[in-house]
C-alpha positions as CSV (number, residue, x, y, z in Angstrom):
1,X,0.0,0.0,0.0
2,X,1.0,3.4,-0.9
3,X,2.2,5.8,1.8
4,X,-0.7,8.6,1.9
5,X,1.8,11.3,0.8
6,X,2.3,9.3,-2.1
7,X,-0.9,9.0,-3.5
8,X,-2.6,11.0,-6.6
9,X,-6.3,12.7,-5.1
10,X,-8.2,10.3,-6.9
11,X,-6.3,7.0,-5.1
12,X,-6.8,9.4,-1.7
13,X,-10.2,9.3,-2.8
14,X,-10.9,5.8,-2.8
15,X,-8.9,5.2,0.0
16,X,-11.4,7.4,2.0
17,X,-14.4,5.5,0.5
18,X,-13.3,2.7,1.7
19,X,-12.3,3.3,5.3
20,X,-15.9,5.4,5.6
21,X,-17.5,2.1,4.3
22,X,-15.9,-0.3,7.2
23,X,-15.1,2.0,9.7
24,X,-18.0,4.7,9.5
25,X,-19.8,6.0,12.1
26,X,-23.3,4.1,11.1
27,X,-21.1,1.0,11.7
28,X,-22.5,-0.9,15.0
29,X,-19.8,-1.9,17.5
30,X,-20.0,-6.1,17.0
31,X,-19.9,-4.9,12.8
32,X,-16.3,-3.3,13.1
33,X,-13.4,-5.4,11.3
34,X,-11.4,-5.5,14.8
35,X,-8.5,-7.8,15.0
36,X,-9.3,-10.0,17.5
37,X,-6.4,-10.5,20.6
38,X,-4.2,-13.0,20.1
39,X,-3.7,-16.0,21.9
40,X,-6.2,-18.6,24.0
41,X,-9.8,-17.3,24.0
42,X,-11.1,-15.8,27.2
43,X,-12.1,-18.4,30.3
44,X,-15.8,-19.2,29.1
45,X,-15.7,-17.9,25.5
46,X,-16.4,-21.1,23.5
47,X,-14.4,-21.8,20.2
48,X,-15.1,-24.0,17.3
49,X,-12.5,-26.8,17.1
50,X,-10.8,-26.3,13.8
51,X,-8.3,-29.1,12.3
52,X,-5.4,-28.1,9.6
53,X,-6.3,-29.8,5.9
54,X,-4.4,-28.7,2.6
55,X,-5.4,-27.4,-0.4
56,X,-3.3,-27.4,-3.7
57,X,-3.4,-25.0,-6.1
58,X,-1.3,-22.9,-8.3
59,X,0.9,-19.8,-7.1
60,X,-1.2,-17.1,-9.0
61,X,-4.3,-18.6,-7.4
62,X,-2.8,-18.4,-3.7
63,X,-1.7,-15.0,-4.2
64,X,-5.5,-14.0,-5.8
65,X,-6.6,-15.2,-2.9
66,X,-4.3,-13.6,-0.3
67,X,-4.8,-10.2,-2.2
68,X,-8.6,-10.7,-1.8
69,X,-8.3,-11.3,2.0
70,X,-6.4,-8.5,2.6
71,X,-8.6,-6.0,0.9
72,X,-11.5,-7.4,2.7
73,X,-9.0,-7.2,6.5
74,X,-9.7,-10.7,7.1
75,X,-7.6,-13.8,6.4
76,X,-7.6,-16.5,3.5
77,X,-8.8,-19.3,5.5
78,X,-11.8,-17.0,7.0
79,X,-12.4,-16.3,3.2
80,X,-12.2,-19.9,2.4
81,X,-14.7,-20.4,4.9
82,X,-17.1,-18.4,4.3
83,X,-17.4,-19.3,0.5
84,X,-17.8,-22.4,1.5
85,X,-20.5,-21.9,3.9
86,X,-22.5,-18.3,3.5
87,X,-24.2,-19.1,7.1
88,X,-20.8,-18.4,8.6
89,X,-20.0,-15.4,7.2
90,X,-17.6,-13.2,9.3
91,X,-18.5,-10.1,9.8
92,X,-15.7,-8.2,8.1
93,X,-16.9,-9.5,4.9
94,X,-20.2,-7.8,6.3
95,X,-18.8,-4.9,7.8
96,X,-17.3,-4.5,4.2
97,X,-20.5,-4.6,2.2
98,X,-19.8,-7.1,0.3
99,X,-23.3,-9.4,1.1
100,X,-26.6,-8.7,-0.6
């Protein structure tokens, strides 16, 4: 990402647009893409047990995929995820605007 000083009006622009859109003041507090703390969950929070599994597929594809991610502030996996099942949707991908 460009440094702000570095940027032509119209790329400050869309810059704006985009950080009004997931981090505006309509947004509700739950509906903010906050990074969660890192580390074990909080004593009583329960967490759905995930298991590590591969997927193979071709450089360009990974990187699509990680570029994708990272404009919506959430990870590839949590992207993986939730195209693979709407219901569990996270709520950056909300938060970004991005569901119908």
């Amino acid at each position: 990402m460009k440094r702000i000083t570095d940027m032509t009006v119209a790329e400050y622009r869309r810059l704006a647009k985009r950080m009004e859109r997931r981090f505006g003041p309509d947004k509700k507090w739950s509906e903010l893409p906050l990074a969660r703390k890192r580390g074990r969950p909080l004593k009583g929070d329960k967490r759905e047990v995930l298991t590590v599994h591969s997927v193979k597929m071709s450089a360009a594809e990974w990187k699509a995929l990680q570029a994708e991610a990272r404009t919506l502030g959430t990870t590839v996996n949590a992207l993986i995820r939730s195209v693979l099942r709407p219901d569990s949707l996270s709520r950056v991908v909300h938060a970004a605007g991005l569901t119908g």
